[in-house]
C-alpha positions, 0 to 999 in steps of 0.5 A: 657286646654283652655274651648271649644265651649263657647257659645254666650250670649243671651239677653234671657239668665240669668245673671248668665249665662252670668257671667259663661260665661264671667269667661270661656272667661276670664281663656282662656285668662288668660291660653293663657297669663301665663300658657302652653296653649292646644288646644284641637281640629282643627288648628291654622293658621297665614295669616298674623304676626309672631310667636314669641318664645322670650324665652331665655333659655330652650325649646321653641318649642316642636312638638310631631308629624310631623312638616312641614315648607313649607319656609325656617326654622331658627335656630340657634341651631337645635336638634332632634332625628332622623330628616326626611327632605322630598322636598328641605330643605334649612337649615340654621343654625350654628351647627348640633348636632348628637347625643346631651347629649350622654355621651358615644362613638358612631356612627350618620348617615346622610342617603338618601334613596334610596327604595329598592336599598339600602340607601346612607348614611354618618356617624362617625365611632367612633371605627375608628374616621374617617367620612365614605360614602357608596353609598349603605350601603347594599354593605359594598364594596362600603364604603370610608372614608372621609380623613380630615388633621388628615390623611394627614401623610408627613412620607415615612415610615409608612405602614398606611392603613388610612391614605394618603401621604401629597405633602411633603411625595411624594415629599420626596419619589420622590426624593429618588427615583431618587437618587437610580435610579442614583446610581442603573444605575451608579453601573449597568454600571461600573465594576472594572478594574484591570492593572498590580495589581491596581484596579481601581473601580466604573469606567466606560469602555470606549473602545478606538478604535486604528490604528491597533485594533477595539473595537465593544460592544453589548448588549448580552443575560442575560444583559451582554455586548459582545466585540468583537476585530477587527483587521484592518491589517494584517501580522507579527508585533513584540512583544513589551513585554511578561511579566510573572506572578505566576508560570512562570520566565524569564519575562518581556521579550522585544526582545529575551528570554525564559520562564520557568515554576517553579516547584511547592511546598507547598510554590511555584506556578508552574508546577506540576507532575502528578503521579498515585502512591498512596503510595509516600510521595512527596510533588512536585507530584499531584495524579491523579484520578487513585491514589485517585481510587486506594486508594479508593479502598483500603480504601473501602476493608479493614477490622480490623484484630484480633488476639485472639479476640485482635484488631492487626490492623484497617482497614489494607489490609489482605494479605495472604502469602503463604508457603512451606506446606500451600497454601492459596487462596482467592475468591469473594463469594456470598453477597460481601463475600471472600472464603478463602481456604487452600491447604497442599503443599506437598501432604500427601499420602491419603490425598490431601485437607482439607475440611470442615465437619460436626462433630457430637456430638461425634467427637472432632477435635483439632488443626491439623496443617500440618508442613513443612514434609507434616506430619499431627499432633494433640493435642486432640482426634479424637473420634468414626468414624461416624457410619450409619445404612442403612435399605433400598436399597440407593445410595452412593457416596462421601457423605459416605466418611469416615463413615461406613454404618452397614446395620441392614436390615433382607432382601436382599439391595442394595448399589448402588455407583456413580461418585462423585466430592469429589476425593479420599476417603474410606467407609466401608459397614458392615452387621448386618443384616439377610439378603443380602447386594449386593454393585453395582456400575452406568453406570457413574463409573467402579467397579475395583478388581471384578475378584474373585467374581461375584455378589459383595455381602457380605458372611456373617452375620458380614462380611465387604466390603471396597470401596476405590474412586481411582477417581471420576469415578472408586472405588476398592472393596474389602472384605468378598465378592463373 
């Protein structure tokens, strides 16, 4: 550091004084010369000359504050940190380095500001090594990248997103273009044409106006073309030729002749039968769509046929046949299901149907058959007619066919029968009992065979009755009655 304030020597002064500071000028000067020189207090201003920096190699200048530089400043290599231009800067120098001695990959900015609108700012985007602008870094929306050669692709096929179409490329692409357009609109507008079994395709159509016939064209709907045919007389002409295709014969016919149509076969085009048969074999028919219902039908309704749990046939039609002893009868049920009856043919005397019944535990019924005399035979045994105790008054009718009612009531009952749908049949009334058992009979029925008694009651302790259903409506009584 250079000394400061040195003072003035006197003619009073010392000559010590004088050698002390005389030394002090003379190490200023000497740091001034060949060392780094600091001055430590006020300013340093040039009116006129230069300041020159003739060093070399290494750093010449080095400002630690602000540095103003009201004319044009030169350089021929500026380095800085962050540095902050103010006013109208005319810089010139041949290279501006950013981000000088970095080793590593990163972004350098070129910013404007801009107050509290947000700042302007140009910067390298290292990750996509391409320079971009923003006039508002604020808003990333507002962002571009500047494109150099490096982005300039002359391909036609790349889906870059980065990079633009050289001249080349537009070119390239203009050119396809046109080329499909022609191809595109030449297919548009031609068609294949067929004469007498040639065809002729990607041809154009040109209809050709005649004497007698007018061809018009006209753009119609869903870009189809409408013809319209026009004729420009009228009256009889003459056939000039009729010719014959598949299926017909007798042509080309010119004056006079006759068209027949063949008929058709598994190895011949012609005219085809119809038939609703759906049982032929013929291979010259056609079914109609009353054959294929009719065999639809069929199919849907059939049923696999067992036999002694052995499958006999697969979806085979059920036919029932009828006999001299057995009438078989068959009608739609409830949920889609078939009632089949049995009917015996001859009637058995006291027996006119078989129905079902409930058997009890202690009745077995084996295999009856009905043979063609009208005779009922069975192999088994037929054990216990159902029994019934009766306790209380009740009422009776086909419900008590074929049982018997043994009344064990110790008070008089009474049985009261009705009219029933069941037709014929015989209950037996038995009483077990102390007290009275009085059979009675509804408005609805007539009680027959009551002239020898009055009351219709049994007479006694372990005496029976009979009430045999002639119809419906009207039963005999008969018995140990009074």
């Amino acid at each position: 550091m250079a000394y400061s304030n040195v003072a003035n020597v006197q003619l009073t002064n010392t000559f010590d004084y004088w050698r002390t500071t005389t030394n002090q000028l003379a190490v200023a000067v000497n740091q001034l010369a060949n060392t780094t020189f600091i001055k430590d207090v006020g300013g340093f201003t040039l009116t006129t000359g230069a300041i020159t920096l003739s060093k070399s190699t290494g750093t010449t200048l080095t400002v630690s504050a602000n540095a103003t530089v009201s004319d044009t400043l030169t350089a021929t290599k500026l380095t800085s940190g962050s540095p902050i231009f103010t006013g109208t800067p005319l810089i010139t120098v041949n290279d501006i380095v950013l981000r000088s001695g970095n080793t590593s990959t990163g972004n350098a900015n070129l910013t404007v500001i801009q107050g509290t609108s947000g700042n302007a700012q140009l910067w390298y985007d290292s990750s996509g090594l391409v320079w971009r602008t923003s006039a508002n870094v604020q808003n990333n929306s507002l962002s571009a990248t500047l494109l150099t050669t490096r982005n300039i692709s002359d391909s036609v096929t790349t889906t870059s997103s980065s990079n633009v179409a050289s001249l080349t490329a537009v070119k390239s692409a203009y050119d396809t273009a046109v080329l499909a357009y022609a191809a595109a609109n030449n297919a548009a507008n031609t068609t294949t044409v067929s004469q007498t079994g040639n065809i002729i395709t990607g041809q154009k159509l040109n209809f050709v106006n005649t004497s007698t016939i007018l061809v018009s064209v006209a753009v119609g709907s869903s870009g189809n073309a409408d013809i319209s045919f026009a004729s420009t007389s009228s009256g009889s002409g003459t056939v000039q030729q009729i010719n014959t295709g598949a299926g017909l014969s007798g042509g080309p016919i010119t004056s006079t002749g006759t068209i027949t149509a063949n008929v058709a076969s598994t190895t011949a085009v012609g005219v085809t039968q119809l038939t609703d048969s759906y049982s032929t074999t013929s291979s010259s028919l056609a079914a109609t769509a009353t054959a294929l219902k009719t065999a639809y039908d069929i199919a849907s309704n059939s049923v696999q046929v067992f036999a002694n749990n052995t499958l006999v046939l697969s979806r085979a039609n059920v036919n029932f046949i009828n006999t001299s002893s057995i009438i078989v009868g068959a009608a739609a049920g409830s949920a889609g299901n078939a009632n089949i009856s049995f009917t015996i043919s001859p009637t058995i005397t006291g027996l006119t149907s078989l129905s079902s019944a409930t058997l009890t535990s202690t009745t077995t019924l084996n295999a009856v058959d009905v043979n063609a005399t009208g005779l009922v035979t069975h192999s088994g045994t037929i054990k216990d007619t159902p029994i019934q105790t009766v306790t209380t008054s009740t009422s009776w009718g086909a419900n008590a066919f074929g049982k018997v009612l043994l009344c064990t009531n110790g008070s008089g009952i009474t049985l009261t029968f009705d009219s029933t749908t069941g037709g014929n049949g015989c209950i037996t009334i038995v009483r077990a009992g102390a007290g009275t058992v009085l059979i009675a009979n509804t408005n609805t029925i007539a009680k027959k065979n009551t002239a020898s008694f009055t009351t219709g009651s049994i007479t006694s302790t372990y005496g029976s009755a009979t009430v045999l259903y002639t119809s419906g409506t009207e039963f005999i009584l008969f018995g140990e009655i009074t």
